[in-house]
C-alpha positions in Angstrom: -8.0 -17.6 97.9 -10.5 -15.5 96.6 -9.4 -16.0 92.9 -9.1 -19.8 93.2 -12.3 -19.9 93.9 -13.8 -17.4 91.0 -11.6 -19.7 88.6 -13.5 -23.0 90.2 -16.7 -21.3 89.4 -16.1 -20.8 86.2 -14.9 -24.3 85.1 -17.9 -25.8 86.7 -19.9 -22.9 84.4 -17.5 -24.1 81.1 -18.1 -28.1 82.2 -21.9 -27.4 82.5 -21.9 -25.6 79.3 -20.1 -28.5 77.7 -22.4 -31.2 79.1 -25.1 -29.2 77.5 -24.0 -29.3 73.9 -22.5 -32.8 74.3 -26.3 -34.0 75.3 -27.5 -32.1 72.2 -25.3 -33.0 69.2 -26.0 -37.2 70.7 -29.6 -37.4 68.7 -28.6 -39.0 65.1 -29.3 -36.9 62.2 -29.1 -37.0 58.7 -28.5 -34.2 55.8 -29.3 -34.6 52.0 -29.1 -31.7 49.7 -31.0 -31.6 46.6 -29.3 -29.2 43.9 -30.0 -27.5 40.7 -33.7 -27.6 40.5 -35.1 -25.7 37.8 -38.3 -24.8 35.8 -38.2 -25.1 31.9 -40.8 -23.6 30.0 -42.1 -26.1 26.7 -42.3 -24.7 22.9 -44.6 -24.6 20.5 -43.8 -23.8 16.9 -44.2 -25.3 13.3 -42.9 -25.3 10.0 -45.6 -25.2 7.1 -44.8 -26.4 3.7 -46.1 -27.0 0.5 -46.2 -29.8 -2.6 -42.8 -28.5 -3.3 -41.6 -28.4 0.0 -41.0 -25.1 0.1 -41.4 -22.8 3.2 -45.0 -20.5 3.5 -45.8 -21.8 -0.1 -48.3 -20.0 -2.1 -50.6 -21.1 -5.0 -50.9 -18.8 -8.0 -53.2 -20.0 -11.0 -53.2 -17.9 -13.7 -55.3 -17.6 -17.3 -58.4 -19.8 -16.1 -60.4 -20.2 -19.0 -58.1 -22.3 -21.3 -60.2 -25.0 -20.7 -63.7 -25.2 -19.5 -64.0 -26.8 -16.8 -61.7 -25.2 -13.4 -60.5 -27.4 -10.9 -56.7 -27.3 -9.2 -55.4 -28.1 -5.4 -53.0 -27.3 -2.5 -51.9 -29.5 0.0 -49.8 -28.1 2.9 -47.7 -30.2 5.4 -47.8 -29.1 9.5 -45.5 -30.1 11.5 -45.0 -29.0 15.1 -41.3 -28.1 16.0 -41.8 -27.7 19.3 -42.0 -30.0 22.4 -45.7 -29.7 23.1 -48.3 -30.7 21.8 -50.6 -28.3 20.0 -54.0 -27.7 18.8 -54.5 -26.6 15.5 -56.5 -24.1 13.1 -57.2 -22.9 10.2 -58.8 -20.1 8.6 -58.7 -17.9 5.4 -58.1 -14.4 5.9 -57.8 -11.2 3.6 -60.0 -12.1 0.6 -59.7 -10.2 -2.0 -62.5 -10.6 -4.8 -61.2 -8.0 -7.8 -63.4 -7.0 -11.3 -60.0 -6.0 -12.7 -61.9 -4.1 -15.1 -65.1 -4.5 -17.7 -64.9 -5.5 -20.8 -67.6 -5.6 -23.7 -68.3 -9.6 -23.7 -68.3 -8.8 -19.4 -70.3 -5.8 -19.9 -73.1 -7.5 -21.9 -73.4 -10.2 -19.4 -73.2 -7.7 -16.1 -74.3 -4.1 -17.6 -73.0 -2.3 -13.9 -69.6 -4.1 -13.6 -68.0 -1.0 -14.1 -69.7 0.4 -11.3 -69.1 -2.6 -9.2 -65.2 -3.6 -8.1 -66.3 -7.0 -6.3 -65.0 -9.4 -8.6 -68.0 -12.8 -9.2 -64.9 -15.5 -9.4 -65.0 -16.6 -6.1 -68.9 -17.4 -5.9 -67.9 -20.4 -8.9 -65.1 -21.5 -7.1 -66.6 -24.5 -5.0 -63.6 -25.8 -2.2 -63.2 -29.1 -0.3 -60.7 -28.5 2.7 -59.2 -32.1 3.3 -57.2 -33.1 6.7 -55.0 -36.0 5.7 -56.6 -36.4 2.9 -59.6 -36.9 4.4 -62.8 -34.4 3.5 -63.3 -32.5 6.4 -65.1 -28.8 4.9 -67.1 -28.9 1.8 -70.0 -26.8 0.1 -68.1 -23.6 0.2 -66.7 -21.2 -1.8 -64.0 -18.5 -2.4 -66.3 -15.5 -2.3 -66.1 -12.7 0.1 -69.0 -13.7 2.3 -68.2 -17.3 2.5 -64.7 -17.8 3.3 -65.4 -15.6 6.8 -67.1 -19.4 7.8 -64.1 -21.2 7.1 -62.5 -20.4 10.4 -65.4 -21.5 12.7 -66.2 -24.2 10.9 -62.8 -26.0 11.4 -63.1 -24.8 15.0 -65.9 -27.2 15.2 -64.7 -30.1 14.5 -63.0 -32.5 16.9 -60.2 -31.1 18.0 -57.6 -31.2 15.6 -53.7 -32.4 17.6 -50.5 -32.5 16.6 -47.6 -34.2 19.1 -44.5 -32.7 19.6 -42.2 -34.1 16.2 -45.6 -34.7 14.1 -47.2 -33.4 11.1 -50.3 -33.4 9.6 -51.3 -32.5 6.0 -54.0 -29.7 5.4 -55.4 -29.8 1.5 -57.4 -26.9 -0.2 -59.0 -27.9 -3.8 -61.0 -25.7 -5.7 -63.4 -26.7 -9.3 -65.8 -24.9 -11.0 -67.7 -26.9 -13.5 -68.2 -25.3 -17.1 -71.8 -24.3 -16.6 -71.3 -22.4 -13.4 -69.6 -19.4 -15.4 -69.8 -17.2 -18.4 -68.6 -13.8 -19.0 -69.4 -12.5 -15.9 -66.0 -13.9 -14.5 -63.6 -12.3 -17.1 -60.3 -10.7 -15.7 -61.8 -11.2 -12.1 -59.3 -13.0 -9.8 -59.6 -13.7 -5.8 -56.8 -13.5 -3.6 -56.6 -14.4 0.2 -54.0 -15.5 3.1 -54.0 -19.2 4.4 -53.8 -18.9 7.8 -52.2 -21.5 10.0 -52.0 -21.2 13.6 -50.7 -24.4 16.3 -52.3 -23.4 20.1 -51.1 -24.9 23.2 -52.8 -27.7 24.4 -54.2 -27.3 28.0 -56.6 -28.9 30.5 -58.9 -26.8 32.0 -60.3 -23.5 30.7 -58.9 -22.3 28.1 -57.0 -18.5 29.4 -57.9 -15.3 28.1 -54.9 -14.6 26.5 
């Protein structure tokens, strides 16, 4: 007698127990999953090219003099390989003015260029920096001192964007008219880097880094 009842109380303890969960899992629900969220970082790169459309091209003029009057041009194109948008610059860097030596006719014009290994090229050699063919930096030129302004003067113009898949073209042209020169620019040359560089595009302050 004494186990029937212990085995009544426990299926009234099971039936209660069952009630419980029963009065639970009534309520309606619902259960969406969202899956394979991720984060993907953007790029930002570029391709520069010259008239020839070669990669990183260079300008090399050599012999000035065979005609009086100097005057030549570059004109790079920009694009932006990446999938940002991008702000871009431009500066020369590494300029190199060289004597390359002292002849007599130099020597009679500049009696100390033997003493003195900054080349006077660079001073004749007026520039016009053109963005899409447009004039954007003029009245400077190619010597030491000067081409250090390049950078911050492009930094001050209106901000200068290329999309994602664009391009923009970036000209350099150089002249120096007949009477500008004499001797005093024999065997000197100038030498100097193009720099290009495409920054990401943000609101807000710009970081540190």
């Amino acid at each position: 007698m004494r186990n029937k009842k212990i085995l009544i109380s426990v299926l009234i303890a099971l039936l209660a127990a069952t009630g419980g969960y029963a009065a639970i899992s009534a309520f309606f629900s619902a259960r969406q999953t969202v899956t394979d969220s991720t984060f993907t970082v953007g790029t930002l790169d570029m391709s520069v090219t010259g008239d020839n459309n070669v990669a990183n091209e260079p300008f090399v003029v050599q012999n000035i003099g065979a005609s009086g009057g100097i005057s030549g041009g570059k004109v790079w194109t920009i694009k932006n390989t990446g999938s940002l948008p991008g702000r871009l610059f431009f500066r020369l860097q590494n300029v190199v003015n060289a004597e390359n030596g002292c002849n007599l006719p130099e020597k009679q014009t500049e009696p100390n260029c033997e003493a003195d290994n900054l080349g006077e090229m660079g001073a004749v050699l007026q520039t016009v920096v053109s963005l899409d063919g447009t004039p954007v930096l003029t009245g400077k030129t190619l010597s030491t001192a000067d081409t250090a302004t390049y950078g911050p003067a492009w930094s001050a113009l209106n901000n200068v964007i290329i999309d994602a898949g664009a391009s923009k073209t970036v000209g350099l042209a150089w002249s120096a008219d007949e009477n500008a020169y004499g001797n005093e620019i024999q065997s000197d040359s100038v030498g100097f880097n193009v720099d290009f560089r495409l920054v990401q595009l943000i609101t807000g302050p710009t970081p540190t880094n």
